[in-house]
C-alpha positions in Angstrom: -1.9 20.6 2.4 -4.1 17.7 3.9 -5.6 19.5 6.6 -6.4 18.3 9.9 -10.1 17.4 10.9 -11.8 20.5 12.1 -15.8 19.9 11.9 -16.2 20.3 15.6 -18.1 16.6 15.7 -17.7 16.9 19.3 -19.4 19.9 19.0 -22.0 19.0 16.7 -25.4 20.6 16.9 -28.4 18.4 17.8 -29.8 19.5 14.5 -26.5 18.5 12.9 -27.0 15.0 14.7 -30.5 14.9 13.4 -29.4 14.7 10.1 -26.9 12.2 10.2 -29.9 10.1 12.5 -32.1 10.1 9.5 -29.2 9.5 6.6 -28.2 6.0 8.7 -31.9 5.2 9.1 -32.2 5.6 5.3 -29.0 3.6 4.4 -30.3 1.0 6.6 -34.1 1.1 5.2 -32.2 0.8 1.9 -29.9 -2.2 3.0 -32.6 -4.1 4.3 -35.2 -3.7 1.7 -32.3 -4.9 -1.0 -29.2 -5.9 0.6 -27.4 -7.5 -2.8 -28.2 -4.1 -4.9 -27.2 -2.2 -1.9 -24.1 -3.6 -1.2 -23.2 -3.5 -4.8 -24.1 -0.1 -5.1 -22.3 1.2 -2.0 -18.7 -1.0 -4.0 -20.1 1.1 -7.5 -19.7 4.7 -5.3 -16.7 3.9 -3.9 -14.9 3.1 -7.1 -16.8 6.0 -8.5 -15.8 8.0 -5.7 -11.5 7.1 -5.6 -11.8 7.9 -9.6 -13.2 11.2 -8.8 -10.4 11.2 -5.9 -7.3 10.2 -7.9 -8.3 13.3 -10.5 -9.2 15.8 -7.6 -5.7 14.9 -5.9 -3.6 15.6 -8.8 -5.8 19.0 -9.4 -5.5 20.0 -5.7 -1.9 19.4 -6.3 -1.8 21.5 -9.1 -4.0 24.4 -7.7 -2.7 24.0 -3.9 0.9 24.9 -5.2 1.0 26.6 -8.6 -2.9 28.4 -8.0 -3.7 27.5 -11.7 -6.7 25.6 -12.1 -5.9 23.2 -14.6 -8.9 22.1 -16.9 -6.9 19.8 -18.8 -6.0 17.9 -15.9 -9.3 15.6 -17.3 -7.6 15.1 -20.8 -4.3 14.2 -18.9 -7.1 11.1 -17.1 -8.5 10.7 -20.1 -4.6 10.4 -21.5 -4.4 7.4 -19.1 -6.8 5.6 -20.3 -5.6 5.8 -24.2 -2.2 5.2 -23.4 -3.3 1.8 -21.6 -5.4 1.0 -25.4 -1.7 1.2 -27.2 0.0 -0.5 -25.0 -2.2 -3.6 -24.4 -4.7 -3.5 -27.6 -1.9 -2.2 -29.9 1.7 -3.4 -28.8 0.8 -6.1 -26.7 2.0 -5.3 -23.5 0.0 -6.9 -20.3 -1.7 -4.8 -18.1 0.5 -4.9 -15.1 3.0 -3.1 -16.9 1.2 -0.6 -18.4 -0.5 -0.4 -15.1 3.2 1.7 -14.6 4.0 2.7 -17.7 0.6 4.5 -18.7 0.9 6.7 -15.9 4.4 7.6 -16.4 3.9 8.6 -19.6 1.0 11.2 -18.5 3.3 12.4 -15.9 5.7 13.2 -18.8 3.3 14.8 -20.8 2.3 16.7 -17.9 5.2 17.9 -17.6 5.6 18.8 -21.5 2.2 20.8 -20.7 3.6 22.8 -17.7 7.1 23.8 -19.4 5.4 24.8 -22.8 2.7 26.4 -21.4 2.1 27.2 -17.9 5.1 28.2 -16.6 4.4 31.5 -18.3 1.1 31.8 -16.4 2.2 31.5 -12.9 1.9 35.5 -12.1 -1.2 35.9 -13.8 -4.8 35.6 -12.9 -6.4 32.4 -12.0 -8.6 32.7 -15.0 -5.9 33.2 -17.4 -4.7 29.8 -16.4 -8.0 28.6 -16.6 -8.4 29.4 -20.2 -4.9 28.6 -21.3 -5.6 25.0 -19.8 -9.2 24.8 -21.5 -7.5 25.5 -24.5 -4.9 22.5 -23.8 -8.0 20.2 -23.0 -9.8 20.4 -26.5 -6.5 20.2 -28.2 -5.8 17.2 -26.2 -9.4 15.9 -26.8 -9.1 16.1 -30.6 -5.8 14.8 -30.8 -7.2 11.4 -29.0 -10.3 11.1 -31.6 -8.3 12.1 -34.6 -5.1 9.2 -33.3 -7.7 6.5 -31.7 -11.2 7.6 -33.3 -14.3 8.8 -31.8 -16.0 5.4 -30.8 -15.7 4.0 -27.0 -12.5 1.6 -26.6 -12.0 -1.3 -24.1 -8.9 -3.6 -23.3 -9.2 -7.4 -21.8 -9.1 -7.3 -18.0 -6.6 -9.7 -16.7 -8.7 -13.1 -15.8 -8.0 -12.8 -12.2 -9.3 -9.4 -11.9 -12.5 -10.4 -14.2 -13.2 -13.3 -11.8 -15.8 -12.0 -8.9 -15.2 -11.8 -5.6 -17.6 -13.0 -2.9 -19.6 -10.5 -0.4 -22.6 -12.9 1.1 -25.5 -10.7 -0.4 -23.8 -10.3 -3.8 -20.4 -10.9 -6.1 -18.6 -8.1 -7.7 -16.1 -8.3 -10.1 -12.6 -8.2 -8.5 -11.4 -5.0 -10.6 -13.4 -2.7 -8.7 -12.0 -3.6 -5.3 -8.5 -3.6 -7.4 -9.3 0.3 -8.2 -10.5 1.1 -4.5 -7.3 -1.3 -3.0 -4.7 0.4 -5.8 -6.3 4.3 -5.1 -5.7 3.4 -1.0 -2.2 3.2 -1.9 -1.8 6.2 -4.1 -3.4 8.5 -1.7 -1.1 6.9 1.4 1.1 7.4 -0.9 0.8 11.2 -1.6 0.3 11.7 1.8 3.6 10.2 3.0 5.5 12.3 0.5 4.4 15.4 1.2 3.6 14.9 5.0 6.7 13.2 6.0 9.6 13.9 4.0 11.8 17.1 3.3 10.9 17.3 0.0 7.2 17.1 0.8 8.2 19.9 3.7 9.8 22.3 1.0 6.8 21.9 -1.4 4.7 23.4 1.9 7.3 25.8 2.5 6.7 27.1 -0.9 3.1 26.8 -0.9 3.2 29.2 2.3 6.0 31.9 0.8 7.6 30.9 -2.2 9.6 34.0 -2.5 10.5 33.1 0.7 11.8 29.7 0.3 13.8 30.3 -2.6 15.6 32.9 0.0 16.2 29.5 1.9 18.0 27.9 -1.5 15.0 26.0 -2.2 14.9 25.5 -5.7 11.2 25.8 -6.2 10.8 25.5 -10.5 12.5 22.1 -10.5 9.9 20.9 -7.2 6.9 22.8 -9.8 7.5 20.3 -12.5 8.3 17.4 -9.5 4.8 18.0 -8.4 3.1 18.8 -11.9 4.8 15.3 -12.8 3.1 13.8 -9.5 -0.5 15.2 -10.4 -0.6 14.1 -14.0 0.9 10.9 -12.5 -2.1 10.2 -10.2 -4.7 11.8 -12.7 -3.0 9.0 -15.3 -3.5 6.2 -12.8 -6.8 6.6 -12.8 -7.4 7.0 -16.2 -5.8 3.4 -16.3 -8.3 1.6 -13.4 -11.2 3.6 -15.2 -10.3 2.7 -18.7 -9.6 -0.9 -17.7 -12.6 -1.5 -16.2 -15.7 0.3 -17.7 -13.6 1.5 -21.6 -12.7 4.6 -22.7 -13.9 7.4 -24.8 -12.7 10.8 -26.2 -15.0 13.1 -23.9 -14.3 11.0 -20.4 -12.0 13.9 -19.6 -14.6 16.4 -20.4 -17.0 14.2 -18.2 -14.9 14.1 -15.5 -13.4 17.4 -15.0 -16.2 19.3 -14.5 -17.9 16.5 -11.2 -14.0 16.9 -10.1 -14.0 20.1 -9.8 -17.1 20.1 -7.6 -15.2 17.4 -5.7 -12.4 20.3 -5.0 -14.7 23.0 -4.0 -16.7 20.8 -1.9 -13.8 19.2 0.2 -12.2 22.8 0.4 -9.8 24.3 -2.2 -6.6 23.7 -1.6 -7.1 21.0 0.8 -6.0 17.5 -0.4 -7.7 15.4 2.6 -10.6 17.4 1.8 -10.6 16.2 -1.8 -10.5 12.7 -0.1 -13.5 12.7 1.8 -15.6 15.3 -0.7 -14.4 12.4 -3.4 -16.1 9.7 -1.6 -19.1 11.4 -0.3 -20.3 12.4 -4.0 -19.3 9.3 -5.3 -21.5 7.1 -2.7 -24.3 9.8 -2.9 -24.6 9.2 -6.8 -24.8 5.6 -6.3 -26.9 5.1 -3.2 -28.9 8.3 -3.3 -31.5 6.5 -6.5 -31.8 3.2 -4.0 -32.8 5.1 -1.3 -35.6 6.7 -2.6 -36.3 3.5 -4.8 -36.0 1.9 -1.5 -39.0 4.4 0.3 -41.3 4.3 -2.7 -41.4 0.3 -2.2 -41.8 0.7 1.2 -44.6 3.6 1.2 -46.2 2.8 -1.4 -45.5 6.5 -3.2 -44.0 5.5 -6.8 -42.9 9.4 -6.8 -40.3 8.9 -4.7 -38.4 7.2 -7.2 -37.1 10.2 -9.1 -35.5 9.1 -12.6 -32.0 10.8 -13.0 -31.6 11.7 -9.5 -28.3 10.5 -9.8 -26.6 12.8 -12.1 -28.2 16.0 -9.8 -26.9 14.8 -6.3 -23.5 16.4 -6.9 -24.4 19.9 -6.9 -27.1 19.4 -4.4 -24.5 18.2 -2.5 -22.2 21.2 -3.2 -25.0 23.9 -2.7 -25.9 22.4 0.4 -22.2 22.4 1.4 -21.1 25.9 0.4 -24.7 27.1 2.0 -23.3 25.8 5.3 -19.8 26.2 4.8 -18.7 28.5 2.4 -15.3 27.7 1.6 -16.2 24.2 1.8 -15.6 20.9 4.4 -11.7 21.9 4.7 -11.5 25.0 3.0 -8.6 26.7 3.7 -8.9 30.4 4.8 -7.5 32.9 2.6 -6.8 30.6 -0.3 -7.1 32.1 -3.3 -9.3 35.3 -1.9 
């Protein structure tokens, strides 16, 4: 499931090495002209970027072994989040341990979600899935605004995470590198598990054949809810850094999903190290993408340049651009879902 590295860089086309020419000469117009907002902007995409990845991993998961693509997965981030309100704002418990209980508890009602509902879909069409799970989503959604209301939430960051953290041109606030440090370890984490252990190899095996490997004794239902557990797991993590650090609100799952999904297709459906690197390409190119061209117009003189909103397009410019060139994305696996 995380595929190996196959763009051919050795390989690459001198037009191919144009491109990447002219991106580095941009970054470092950018850095030069304002090194403090740059390097601050470059931390703000890459904690943008492991959110996106912490959702996309779980979704890949989900997709890579069940082939259901699961919309609620963003209400189970969202679900994060919330459950990281009660337990600090409501019942007073510090963030380090909701920090592992939050996440649990998504896992669980992950879980809940794939034995009530989805289990029953696994033979049908992707789409079928697709509905059933948007269906989950908006009863999810107006479950959280009817229990914690409609208006954005926040919780007190621990005082050493609020404290910032000193990089020469600027200071961020420690949380962020927290996020990036904590989302390292999760996605080390997934790797190891399913990379380089024998439950991780009979997850593969099932991906592969799962009629197959329950020929072998594999009992693949109870390793389905393992997994779904894992996915809602991750998706809850990050519903917890996110929520911790910038609040929470009733349609952050809605926000989410949809940029997550264009994570999955970009890195390659069904390819977990592809959501990884599609994850932190979008999420740099949102952030840095508005100081480069803020960055030209001061330097040329052409106010135009500066193009408000930009941010919220690069995404899917990035994705049409992707899928124009590759169409079943950076890592797309062959096959998958055709």
């Amino acid at each position: 499931m995380f595929s190996s590295l196959r763009l051919d860089t050795d390989r690459l086309s001198p037009s191919g090495a144009a491109v990447w020419g002219v991106i580095a000469l941009l970054l470092l117009l950018s850095f030069a002209v304002q090194p403090g907002l740059f390097v601050d902007q470059f931390i703000g995409g890459l904690v943008y970027g492991v959110s996106l990845i912490l959702i996309a991993l779980g979704l890949s998961i989900i997709l890579g072994l069940l082939g259901i693509v699961n919309f609620a997965h963003g209400a189970l981030f969202m679900l994060g989040a919330y459950f990281t309100y009660q337990l600090m704002a409501v019942w007073g418990v510090s963030f380090w341990v909701a920090l592992v209980v939050a996440p649990i508890l998504v896992g669980l009602f992950g879980v809940l979600i794939e034995r009530l509902v989805l289990q029953w879909l696994y033979d049908e069409t992707p789409i079928t899935g697709l509905l059933a799970t948007f269906g989950v989503a908006m009863m999810i959604q107006e479950a959280t605004r009817a229990t914690w209301g409609g208006t954005p939430l926040s919780v007190q960051t621990p005082t050493v995470l609020t404290m910032g953290a000193d990089l020469v041109v600027t200071t961020v606030a420690r949380i962020r590198l927290f996020s990036v440090a904590v989302a390292v370890v999760a996605i080390l984490g997934v790797y190891l598990l399913i990379e380089r252990t024998d439950f991780g190899l009979s997850v593969r095996a099932g991906v592969l054949d799962r009629e197959m490997a329950g020929f072998l004794g594999i009992d693949m239902p109870k390793r389905f809810v393992a997994m779904f557990f894992l996915g809602s797991f991750i998706a809850g993590l990050g519903g917890v850094l996110r929520g911790t650090a910038v609040g929470m609100d009733p349609m952050m799952g809605q926000q989410f999903i949809i940029i997550t999904f264009v994570v999955v297709v970009v890195g390659g459906i069904g390819s977990l190290f592809g959501s990884v690197v599609s994850g932190i390409l979008i999420g740099e190119a949102v952030y840095l993408t508005p100081l480069i061209l803020t960055s030209l117009a001061k330097v040329s003189g052409v106010d135009a340049l500066a193009i408000p909103g930009i941010g919220g397009l690069v995404p899917y410019l990035v994705m049409i651009v992707v899928l124009m060139v590759r169409p079943r994305g950076l890592f797309g696996q062959e096959g998958f879902l055709e």
